[in-house]
C-alpha positions in Angstrom: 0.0 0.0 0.0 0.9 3.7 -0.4 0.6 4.3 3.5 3.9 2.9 4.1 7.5 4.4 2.4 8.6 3.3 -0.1 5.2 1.7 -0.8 4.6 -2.1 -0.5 2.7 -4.6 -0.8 0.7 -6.4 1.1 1.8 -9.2 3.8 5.1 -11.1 4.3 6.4 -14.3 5.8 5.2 -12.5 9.2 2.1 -11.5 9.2 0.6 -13.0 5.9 -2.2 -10.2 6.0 -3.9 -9.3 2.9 -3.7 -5.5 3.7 -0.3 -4.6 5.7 2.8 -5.1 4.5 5.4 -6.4 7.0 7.8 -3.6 5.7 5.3 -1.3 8.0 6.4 -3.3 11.3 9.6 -2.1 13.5 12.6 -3.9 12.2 13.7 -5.1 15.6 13.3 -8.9 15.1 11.1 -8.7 18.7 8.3 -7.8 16.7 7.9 -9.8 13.7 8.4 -12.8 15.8 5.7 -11.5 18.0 3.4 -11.1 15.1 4.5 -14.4 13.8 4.2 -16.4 16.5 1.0 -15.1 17.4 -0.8 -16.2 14.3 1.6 -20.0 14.4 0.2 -20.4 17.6 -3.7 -19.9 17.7 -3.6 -21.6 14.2 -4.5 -18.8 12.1 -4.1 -15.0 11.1 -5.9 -13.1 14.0 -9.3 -12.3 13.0 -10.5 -8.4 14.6 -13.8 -7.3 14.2 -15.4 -3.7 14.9 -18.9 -3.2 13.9 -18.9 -0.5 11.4 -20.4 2.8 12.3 -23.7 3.1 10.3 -24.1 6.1 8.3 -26.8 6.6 5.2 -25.0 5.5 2.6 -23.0 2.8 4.6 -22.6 -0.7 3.0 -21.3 -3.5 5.2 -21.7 -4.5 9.3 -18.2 -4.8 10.0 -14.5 -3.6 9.7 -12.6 -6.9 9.2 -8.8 -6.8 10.2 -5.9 -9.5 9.8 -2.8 -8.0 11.2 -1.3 -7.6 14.7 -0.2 -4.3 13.6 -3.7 -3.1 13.8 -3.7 -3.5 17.4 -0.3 -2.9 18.3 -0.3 0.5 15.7 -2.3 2.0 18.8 -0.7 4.5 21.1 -1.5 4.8 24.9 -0.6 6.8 27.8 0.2 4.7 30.9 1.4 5.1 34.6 3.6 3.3 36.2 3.7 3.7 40.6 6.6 2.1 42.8 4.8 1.3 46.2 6.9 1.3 49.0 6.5 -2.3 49.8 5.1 -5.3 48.3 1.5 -4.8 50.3 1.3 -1.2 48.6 2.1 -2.4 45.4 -0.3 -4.9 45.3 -3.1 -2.6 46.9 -3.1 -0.3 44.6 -3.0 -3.0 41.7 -6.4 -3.8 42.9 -7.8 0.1 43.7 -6.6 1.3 40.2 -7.8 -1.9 38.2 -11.5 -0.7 38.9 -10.9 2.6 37.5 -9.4 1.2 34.3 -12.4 1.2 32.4 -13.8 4.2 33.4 -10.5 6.2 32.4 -10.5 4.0 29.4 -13.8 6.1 28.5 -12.9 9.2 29.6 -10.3 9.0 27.1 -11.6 7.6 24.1 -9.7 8.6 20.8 -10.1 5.3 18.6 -13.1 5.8 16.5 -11.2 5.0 13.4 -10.2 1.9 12.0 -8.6 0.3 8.4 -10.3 3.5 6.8 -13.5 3.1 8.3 -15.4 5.2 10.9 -16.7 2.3 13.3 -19.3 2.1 16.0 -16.9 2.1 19.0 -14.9 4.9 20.2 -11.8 3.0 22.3 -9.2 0.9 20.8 -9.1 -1.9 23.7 -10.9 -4.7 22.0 -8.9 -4.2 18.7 -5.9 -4.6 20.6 -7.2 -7.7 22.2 -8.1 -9.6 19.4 -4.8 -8.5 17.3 -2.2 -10.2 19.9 -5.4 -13.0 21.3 -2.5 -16.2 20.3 -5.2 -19.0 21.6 -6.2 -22.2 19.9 -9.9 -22.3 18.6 -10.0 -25.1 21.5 -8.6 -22.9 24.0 -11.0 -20.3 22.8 -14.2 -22.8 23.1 -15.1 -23.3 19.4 -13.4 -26.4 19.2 -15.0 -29.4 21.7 -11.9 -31.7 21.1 -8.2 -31.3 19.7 -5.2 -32.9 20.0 -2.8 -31.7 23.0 1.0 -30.5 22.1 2.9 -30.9 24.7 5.3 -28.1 23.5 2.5 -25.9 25.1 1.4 -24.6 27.9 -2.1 -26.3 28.9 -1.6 -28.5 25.8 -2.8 -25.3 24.0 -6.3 -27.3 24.3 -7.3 -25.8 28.1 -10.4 -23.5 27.7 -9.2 -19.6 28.3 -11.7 -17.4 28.5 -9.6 -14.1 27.9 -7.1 -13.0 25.1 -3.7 -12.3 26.6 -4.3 -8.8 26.2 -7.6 -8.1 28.2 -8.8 -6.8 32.0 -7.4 -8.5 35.2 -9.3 -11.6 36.0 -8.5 -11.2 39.7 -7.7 -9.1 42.7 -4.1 -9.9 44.4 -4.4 -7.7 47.4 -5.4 -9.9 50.8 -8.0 -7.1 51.5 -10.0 -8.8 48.1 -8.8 -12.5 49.8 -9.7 -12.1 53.4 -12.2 -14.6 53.7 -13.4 -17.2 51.5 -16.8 -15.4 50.9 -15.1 -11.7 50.0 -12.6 -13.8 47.8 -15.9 -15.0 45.9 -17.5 -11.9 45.8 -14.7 -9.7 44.1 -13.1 -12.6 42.0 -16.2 -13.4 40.5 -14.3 -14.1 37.1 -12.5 -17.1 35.4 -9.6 -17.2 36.2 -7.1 -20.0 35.0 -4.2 -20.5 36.3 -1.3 -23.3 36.4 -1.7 -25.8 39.5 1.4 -26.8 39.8 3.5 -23.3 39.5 0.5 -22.2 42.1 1.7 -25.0 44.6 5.2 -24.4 44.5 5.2 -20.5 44.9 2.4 -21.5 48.1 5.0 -23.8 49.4 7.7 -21.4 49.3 6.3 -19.1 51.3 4.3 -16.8 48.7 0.9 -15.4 49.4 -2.1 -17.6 47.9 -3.5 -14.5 46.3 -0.4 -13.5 44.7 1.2 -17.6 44.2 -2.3 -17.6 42.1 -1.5 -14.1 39.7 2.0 -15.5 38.7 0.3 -18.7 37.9 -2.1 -17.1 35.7 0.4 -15.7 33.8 2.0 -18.8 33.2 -1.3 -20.4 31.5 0.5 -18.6 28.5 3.2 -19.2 26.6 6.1 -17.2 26.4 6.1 -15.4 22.6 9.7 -14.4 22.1 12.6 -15.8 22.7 16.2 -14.4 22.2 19.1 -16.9 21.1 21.8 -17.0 23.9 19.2 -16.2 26.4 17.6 -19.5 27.0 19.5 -21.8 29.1 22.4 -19.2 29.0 20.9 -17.4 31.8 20.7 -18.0 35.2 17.3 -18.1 36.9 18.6 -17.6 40.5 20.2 -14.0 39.5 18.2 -12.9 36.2 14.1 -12.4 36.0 14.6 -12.1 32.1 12.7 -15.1 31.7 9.7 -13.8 34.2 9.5 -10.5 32.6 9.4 -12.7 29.5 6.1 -13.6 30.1 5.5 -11.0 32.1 5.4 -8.6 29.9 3.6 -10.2 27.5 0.8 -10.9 29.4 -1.0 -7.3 28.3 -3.7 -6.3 31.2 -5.2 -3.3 32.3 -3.3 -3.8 35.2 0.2 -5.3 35.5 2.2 -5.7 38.5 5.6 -5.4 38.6 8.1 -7.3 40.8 11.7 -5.3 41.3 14.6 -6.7 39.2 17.6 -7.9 40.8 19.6 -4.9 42.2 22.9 -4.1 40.4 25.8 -2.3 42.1 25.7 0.9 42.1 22.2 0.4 39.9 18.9 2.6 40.4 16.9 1.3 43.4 13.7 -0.1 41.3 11.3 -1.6 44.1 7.6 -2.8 43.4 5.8 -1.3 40.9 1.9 -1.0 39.7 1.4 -0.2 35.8 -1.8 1.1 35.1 -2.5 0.1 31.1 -5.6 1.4 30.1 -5.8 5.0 29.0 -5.8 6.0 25.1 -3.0 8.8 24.1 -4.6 12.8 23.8 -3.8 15.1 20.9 -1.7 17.2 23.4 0.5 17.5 25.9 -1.8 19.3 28.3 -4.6 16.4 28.6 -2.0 13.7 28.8 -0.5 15.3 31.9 -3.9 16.0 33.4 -4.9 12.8 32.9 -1.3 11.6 34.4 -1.6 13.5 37.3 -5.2 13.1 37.9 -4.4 9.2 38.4 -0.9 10.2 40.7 -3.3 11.7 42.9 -6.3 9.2 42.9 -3.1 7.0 44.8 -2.3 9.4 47.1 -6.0 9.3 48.1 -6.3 5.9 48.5 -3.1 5.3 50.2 -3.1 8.5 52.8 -7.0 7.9 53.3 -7.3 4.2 52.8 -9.9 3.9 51.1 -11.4 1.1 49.0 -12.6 0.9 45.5 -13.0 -2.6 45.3 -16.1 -4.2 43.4 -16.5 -7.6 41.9 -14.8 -8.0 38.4 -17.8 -9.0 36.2 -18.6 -5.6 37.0 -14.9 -4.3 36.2 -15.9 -6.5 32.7 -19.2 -5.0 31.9 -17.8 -1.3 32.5 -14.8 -2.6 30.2 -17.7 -3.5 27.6 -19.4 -0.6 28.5 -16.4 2.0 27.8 -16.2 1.1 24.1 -19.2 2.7 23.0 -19.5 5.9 21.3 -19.7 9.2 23.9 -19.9 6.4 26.3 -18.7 9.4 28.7 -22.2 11.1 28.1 -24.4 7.9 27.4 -23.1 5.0 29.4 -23.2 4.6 33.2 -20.9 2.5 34.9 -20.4 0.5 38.1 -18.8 2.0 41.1 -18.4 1.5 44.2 -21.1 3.5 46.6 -19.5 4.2 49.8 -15.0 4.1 50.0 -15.0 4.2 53.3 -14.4 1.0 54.3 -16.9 -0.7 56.1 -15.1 -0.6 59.2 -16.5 2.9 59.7 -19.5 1.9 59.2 -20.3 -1.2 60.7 -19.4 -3.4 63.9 -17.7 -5.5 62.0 -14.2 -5.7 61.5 -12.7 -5.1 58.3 -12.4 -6.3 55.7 -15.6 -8.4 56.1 -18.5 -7.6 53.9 -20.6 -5.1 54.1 -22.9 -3.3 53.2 -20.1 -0.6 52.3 -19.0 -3.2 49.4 -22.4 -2.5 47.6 -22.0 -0.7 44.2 -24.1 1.0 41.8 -24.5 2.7 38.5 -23.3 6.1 37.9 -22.6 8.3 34.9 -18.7 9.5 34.4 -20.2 13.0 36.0 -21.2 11.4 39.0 -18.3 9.1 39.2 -15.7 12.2 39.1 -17.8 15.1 40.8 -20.3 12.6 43.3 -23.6 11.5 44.1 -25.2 10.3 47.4 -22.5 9.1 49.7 -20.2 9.1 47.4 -17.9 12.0 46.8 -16.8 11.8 44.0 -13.1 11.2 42.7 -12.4 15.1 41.9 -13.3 16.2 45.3 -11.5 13.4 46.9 -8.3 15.3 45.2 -8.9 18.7 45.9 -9.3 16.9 49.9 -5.7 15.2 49.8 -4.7 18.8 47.9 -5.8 20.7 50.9 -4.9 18.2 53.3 -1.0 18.5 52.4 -1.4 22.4 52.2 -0.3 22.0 48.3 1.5 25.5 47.1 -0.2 27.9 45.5 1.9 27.6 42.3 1.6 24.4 42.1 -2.5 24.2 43.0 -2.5 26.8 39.7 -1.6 24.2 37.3 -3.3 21.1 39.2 -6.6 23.2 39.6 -6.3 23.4 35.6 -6.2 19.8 35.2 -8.7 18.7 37.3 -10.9 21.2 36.2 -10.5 20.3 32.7 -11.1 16.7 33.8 -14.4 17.5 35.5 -15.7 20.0 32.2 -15.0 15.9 30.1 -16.8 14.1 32.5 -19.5 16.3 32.5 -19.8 16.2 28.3 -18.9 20.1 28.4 -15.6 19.2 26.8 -15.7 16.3 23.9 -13.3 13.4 24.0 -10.5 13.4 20.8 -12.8 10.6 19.4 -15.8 12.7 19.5 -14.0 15.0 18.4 -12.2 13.2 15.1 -16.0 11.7 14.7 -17.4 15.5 13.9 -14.3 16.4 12.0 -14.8 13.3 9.5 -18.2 13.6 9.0 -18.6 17.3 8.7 -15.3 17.3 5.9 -16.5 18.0 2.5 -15.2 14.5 0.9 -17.3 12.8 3.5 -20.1 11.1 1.7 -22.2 9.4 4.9 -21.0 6.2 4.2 -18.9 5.4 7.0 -15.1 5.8 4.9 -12.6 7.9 5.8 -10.8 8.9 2.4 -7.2 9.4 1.4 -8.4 13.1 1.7 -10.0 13.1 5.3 -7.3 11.1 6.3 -5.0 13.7 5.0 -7.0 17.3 6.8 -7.6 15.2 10.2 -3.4 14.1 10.5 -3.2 18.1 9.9 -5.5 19.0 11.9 -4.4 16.6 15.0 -0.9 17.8 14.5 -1.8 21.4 14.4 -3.7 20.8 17.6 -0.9 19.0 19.7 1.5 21.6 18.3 -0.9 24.5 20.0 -1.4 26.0 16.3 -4.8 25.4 16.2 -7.2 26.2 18.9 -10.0 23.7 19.4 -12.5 25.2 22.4 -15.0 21.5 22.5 -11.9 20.0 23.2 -9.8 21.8 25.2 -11.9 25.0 26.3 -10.7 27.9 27.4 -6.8 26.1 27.8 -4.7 27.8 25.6 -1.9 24.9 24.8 1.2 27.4 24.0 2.9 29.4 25.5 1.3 28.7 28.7 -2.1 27.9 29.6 -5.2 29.7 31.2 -6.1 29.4 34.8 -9.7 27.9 34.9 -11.9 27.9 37.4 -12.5 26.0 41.1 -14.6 22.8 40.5 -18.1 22.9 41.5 -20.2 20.0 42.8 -23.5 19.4 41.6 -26.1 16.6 42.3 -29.2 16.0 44.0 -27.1 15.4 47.2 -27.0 17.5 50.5 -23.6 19.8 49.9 -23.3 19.9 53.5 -23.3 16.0 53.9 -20.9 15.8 51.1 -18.5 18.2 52.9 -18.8 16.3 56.1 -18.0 13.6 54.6 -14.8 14.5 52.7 -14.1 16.3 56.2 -14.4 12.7 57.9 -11.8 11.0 55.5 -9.6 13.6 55.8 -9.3 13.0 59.5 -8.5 9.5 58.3 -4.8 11.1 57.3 -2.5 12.3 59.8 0.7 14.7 60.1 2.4 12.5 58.6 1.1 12.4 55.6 0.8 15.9 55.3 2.9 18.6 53.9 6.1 17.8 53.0 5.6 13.9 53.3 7.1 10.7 51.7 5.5 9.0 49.4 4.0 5.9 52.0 1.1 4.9 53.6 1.6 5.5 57.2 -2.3 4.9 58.0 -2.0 1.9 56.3 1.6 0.5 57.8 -0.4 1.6 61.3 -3.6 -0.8 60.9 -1.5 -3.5 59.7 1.1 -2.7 62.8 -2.6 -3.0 65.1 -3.4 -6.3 63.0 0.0 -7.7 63.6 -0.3 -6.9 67.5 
């Protein structure tokens, strides 16, 4: 094709795809053996379908794609945190994982694919199928097959998730505490490998955690470097962990420290979060950065809880792919973060009704509603809490604010956004194609935009992207709610912190370290 230079044809001994060339993928030999192992393995060339957006004239129901490059051609911001111990690490793997699909929509700048507008507005679920390497037996359209032994499960166990897909369980012992809280949160499948389960148990490793490493190893590694097989030495190298590791693509992905070096960086454990979809500028990628730095510190200096079951975690996954889903979809959250040893005689972390969650709409989610406060407010609380500067509170108070104008559908996502451009161009024939031409004007116009040489006020607002941006104004809360219970409230979690975890602090959980301490004693 002539999208790649110097134009090629289509497929290679890679990919085999009838419409990408394998001269478009990056030369390091990772990534053709990626894509060709990938489509060795399940048997056949991935198979992605969108449904097609339907316009007036459009012809057809879906946008049929046969390349991993479809997937993996799709940017994404993500966040990595280093907890400062293993607990906090594995906390916050749990508390972000629920918010996954909710920034997923929040951010929504996919609603474009192989040339077509389609009728989703997210990239996730292209991405999924492009790398989803399982048999048609592992996938369940197959009721018998031949084992091969070279494979893990006999690449004939059922999986019920691509490789690249939400978390199908909690690893925290909050979400593990008793049997009955372990089946209401990991309400999933969730496959794992017996044996690699029983050995990490036996030497000592938590049962939640033992049962995350062996999920990951229901997979088979997908690269493999000569010289780095038997050459290395598992005792002092993770190479072959992060192997797998790190090709086991989830919204959430927990990272265990390498082995330290001499004189090396200190790298401790860390918490990816995986989910969000690249902006057009600079400006919303660090709101939406620093919006999820602080939803940590909330959790961690309050200790709070946004733990719901994971079908739930799933349907707001399924729910985050529709078009505008930020103005049309509602999504499950959590009702009360307090956890329910504030509210009940019982002890924590045994169910209550605290765990109980409901539908909310991204507005109510970010600014509140009932007893719930509302993730924006919960900021500006942690913000006031540590006395943050004035100079600083400037630029944050610009983020969160343009946060809060998304959520409320005052400012349009970039795929809304690309979605008007196409069809209001005057090539566009209301038949669901993006031309050579469109294609052409919207790459301008993006680039103009992320350069700050185009303004674009339904998308960004009054922020003015160079030289330096506007100060907007304080976030207001609206809802049916009292105000004043909604301050008392955020007034009660905020005596959850103490002084030291207030100006000036480290990044830790002291409350946290404290009620385990109590626990421990």
């Amino acid at each position: 094709g002539d999208f790649v230079h110097p134009p090629a044809a289509p497929g290679g001994p890679a990919s085999l795809s009838d419409s990408v060339p394998d001269s478009c993928i990056n030369p390091h030999p990772r990534f053709a053996t990626l894509t060709a192992n990938i489509r060795e393995r399940r048997g056949s060339k991935v198979d992605i379908r969108v449904p097609l957006f339907k316009d007036e004239h459009t012809e057809g129901e879906e946008v049929l794609m046969d390349c991993m490059a479809f997937g993996m051609g799709c940017c994404c911001l993500q966040v990595t945190f280093q907890g400062s111990d293993v607990d906090e690490s594995r906390y916050l793997y749990d508390q972000l994982a629920t918010l996954a699909p909710v920034m997923l929509a929040l951010t929504a700048a996919s609603p474009i694919f192989k040339g077509k507008l389609v009728d989703t507005d997210v990239r996730w679920q292209v991405i999924s199928s492009a790398v989803d390497d399982r048999t048609p037996a592992e996938r369940g359209e197959k009721s018998s097959a031949t084992a091969d032994d070279r494979c893990a499960g006999g690449a004939v166990s059922r999986l019920s998730k691509s490789r690249y897909d939400s978390v199908s369980m909690y690893i925290s012992d909050t979400a593990h505490a008793t049997d009955e809280v372990s089946a209401y949160y990991n309400d999933v499948p969730c496959e794992n490998d017996e044996k690699v389960q029983a050995d990490l148990i036996k030497e000592g490793i938590a049962k939640p955690l033992a049962r995350h490493v062996a999920h990951l190893f229901v997979r088979d590694p997908l690269v493999a470097f000569e010289g780095a097989i038997e050459e290395l030495d598992d005792e002092t190298s993770t190479e072959h962990f992060e192997s797998l590791n790190s090709t086991n693509w989830q919204s959430m992905r927990w990272k265990p420290p390498p082995p330290q070096t001499k004189c090396g960086p200190h790298i401790g454990w860390r918490t990816e979060f995986r989910s969000m979809e690249v902006q057009l500028t600079d400006f919303e990628n660090a709101a939406f950065t620093a919006f999820v730095v602080l939803v940590t510190r909330v959790l961690l200096v309050f200790d709070l809880e946004f733990l719901m079951p994971l079908s739930k975690v799933d349907e707001n996954m399924k729910r985050a792919h529709k078009i505008n889903a930020v103005n049309t979809s509602k999504f499950w959250f959590r009702k009360h973060v307090v956890p329910g040893d504030q509210n009940e005689s019982k002890a924590r972390p045994s169910r209550t009704e605290s765990d109980e969650c409901e539908e909310m709409s991204m507005a109510e989610i970010m600014n509140g509603k009932g007893s719930f406060p509302g993730l924006l407010p919960l900021c500006y609380a942690y913000l006031d809490h540590i006395k943050c500067d004035d100079t600083s509170m400037i630029r944050i108070r610009e983020y969160l604010t343009f946060i809060q104008k998304r959520s409320t559908g005052d400012l349009v996502t970039p795929a809304t956004w690309m979605r008007r451009f196409v069809t209001s161009h005057p090539e566009y024939k209301r038949d669901s194609v993006v031309s050579q031409g469109i294609a052409f004007d919207l790459l301008h116009a993006c680039n103009k935009i992320g350069l700050g040489h185009r303004a674009e006020p339904s998308l960004l607002g009054e922020v003015v992207i160079a030289p330096i941006s506007k100060v907007a104004n304080d976030t207001h809360l609206h809802s049916a709610a009292s105000e004043e219970a909604r301050v008392k409230l955020l007034d009660q979690i905020k005596r959850r912190a103490t002084l030291a975890d207030g100006p000036g602090s480290a990044p830790s959980a002291p409350l946290r370290k404290r009620m385990r301490s109590c626990d421990q004693g």
